[in-house]
TIKOL-884982 format. One record per residue (C-alpha): residue number from 1; x, y, z. Coordinates in nm, 2 decimals, padded with zeros to 4 digits. Example, Ala and Ser with C-alpha at 12.3 -4.5 7.8 and 13.67 -1.06 7.14 Angstrom:
! TIKOL-884982
<pt nr="1" u="01.23" v="-00.45" w="00.78"/>
<pt nr="2" u="01.37" v="-00.11" w="00.71"/>
This chain:
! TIKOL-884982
<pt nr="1" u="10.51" v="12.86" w="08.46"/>
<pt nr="2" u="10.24" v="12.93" w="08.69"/>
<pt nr="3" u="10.28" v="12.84" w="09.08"/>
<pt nr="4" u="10.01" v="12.59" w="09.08"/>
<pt nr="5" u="10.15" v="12.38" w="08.76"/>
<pt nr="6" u="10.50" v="12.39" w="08.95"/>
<pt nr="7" u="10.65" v="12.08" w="09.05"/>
<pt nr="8" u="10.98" v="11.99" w="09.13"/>
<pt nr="9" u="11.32" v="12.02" w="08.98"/>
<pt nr="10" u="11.21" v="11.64" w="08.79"/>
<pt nr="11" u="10.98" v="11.87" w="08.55"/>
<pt nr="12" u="11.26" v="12.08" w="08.41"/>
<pt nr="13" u="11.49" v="11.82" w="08.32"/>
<pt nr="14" u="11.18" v="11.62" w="08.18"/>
<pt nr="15" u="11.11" v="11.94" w="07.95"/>
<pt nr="16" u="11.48" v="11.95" w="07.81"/>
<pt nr="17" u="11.47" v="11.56" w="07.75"/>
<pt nr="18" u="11.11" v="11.68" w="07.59"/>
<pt nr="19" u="10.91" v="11.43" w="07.78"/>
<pt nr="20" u="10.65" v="11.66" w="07.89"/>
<pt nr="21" u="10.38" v="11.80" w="07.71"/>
<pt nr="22" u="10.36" v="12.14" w="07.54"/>
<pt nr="23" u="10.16" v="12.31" w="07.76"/>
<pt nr="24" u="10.14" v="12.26" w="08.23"/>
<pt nr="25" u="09.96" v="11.96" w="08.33"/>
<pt nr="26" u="09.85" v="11.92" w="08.69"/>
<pt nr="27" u="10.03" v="11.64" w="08.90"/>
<pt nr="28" u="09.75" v="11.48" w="09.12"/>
<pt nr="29" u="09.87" v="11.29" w="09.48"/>
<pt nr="30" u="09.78" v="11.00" w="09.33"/>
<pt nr="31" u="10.04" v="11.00" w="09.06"/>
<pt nr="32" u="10.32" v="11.09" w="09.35"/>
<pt nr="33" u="10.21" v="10.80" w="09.57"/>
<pt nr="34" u="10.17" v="10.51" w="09.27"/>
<pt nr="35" u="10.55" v="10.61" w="09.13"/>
<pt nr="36" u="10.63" v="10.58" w="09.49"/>
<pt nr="37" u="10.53" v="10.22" w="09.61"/>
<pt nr="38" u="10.82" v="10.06" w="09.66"/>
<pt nr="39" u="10.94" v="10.33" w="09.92"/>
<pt nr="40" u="10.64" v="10.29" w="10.08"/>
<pt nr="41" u="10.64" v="09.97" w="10.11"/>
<pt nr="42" u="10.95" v="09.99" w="10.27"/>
<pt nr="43" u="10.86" v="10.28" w="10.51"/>
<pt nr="44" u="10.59" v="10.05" w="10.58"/>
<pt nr="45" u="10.73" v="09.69" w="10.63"/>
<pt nr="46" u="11.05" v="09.83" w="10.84"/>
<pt nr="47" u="10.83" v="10.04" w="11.07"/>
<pt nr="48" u="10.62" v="09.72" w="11.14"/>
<pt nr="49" u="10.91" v="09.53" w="11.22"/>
<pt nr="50" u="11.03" v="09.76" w="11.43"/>
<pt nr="51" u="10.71" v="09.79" w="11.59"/>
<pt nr="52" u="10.65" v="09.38" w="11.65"/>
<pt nr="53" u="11.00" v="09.35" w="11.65"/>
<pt nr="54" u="11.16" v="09.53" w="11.88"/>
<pt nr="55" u="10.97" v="09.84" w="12.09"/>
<pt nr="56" u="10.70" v="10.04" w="11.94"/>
<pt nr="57" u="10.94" v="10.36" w="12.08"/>
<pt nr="58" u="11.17" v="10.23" w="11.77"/>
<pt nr="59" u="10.85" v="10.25" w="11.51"/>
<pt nr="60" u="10.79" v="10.61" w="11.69"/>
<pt nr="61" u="11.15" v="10.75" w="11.57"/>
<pt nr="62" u="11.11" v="10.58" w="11.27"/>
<pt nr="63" u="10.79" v="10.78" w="11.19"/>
<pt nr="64" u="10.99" v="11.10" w="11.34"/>
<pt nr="65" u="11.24" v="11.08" w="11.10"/>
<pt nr="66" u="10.99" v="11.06" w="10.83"/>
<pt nr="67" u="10.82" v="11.33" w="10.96"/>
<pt nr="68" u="11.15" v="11.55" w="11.02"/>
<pt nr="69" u="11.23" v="11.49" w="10.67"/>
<pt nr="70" u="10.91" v="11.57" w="10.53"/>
<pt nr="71" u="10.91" v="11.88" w="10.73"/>
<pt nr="72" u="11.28" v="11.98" w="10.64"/>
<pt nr="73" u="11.17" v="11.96" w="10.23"/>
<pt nr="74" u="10.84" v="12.17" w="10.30"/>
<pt nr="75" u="11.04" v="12.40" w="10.43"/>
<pt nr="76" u="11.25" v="12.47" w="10.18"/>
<pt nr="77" u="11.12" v="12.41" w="09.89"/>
<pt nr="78" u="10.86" v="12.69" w="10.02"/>
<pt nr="79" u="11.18" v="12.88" w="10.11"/>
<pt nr="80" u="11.22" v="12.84" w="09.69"/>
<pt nr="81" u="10.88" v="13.02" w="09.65"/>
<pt nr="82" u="10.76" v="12.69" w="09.53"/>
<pt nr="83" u="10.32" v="12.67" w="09.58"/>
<pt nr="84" u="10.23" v="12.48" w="09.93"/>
<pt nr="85" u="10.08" v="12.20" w="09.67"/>
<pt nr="86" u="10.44" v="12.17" w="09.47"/>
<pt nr="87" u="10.58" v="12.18" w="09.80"/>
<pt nr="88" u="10.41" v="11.90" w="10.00"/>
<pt nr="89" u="10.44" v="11.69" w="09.67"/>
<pt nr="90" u="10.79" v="11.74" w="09.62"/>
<pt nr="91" u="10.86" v="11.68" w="09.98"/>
<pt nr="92" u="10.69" v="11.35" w="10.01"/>
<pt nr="93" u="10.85" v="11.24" w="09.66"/>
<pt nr="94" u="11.17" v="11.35" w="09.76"/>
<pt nr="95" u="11.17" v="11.17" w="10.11"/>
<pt nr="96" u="10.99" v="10.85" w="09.96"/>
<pt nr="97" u="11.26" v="10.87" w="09.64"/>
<pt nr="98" u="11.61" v="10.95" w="09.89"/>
<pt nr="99" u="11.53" v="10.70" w="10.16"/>
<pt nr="100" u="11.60" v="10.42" w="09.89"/>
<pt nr="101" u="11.88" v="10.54" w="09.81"/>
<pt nr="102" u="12.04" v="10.29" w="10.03"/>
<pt nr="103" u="11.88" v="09.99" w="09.85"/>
């Protein structure tokens, strides 16, 4: 498979469940973000409340964990030789899919 058709570790279990299509399809950002509403929503409602809430220092550390996260799964799914595209994809689904993990 060619770096810029690479995704994440999703796409290979799809193929064996033969969900995916013979041949590499692109994964646009907007495909990530719309299978990824909910967690956003979250990300979004909780960081508001913590901003009227409480202190907007609390909606600050909030969006540094996010970020830290984000960061953390760039990193190494790079590490993994993975495209910069695959990589900020995979990171943003990855943080948007394990932070509702708790819900």
């Amino acid at each position: 498979m060619r770096p810029e058709h690479c995704l994440t570790r999703n796409h290979i279990e799809a193929w064996h469940g033969r969900a995916l299509p013979s041949e590499p399809e692109r994964v646009e950002l907007w495909s990530v973000l719309r299978g990824s509403i909910l967690p956003i929503l979250v990300w979004t409602g909780v960081a508001c409340l913590a901003y009227f809430g409480h202190d907007p220092l609390v909606a600050m550390v909030l969006g540094g964990v996010f970020a830290l996260s984000f960061i953390v799964g760039f990193g190494l799914r790079r590490r993994a030789r993975h495209s910069v595209r695959c990589s900020a994809y995979g990171a943003l689904g990855g943080v948007l899919d394990k932070c509702m993990a708790g819900f």
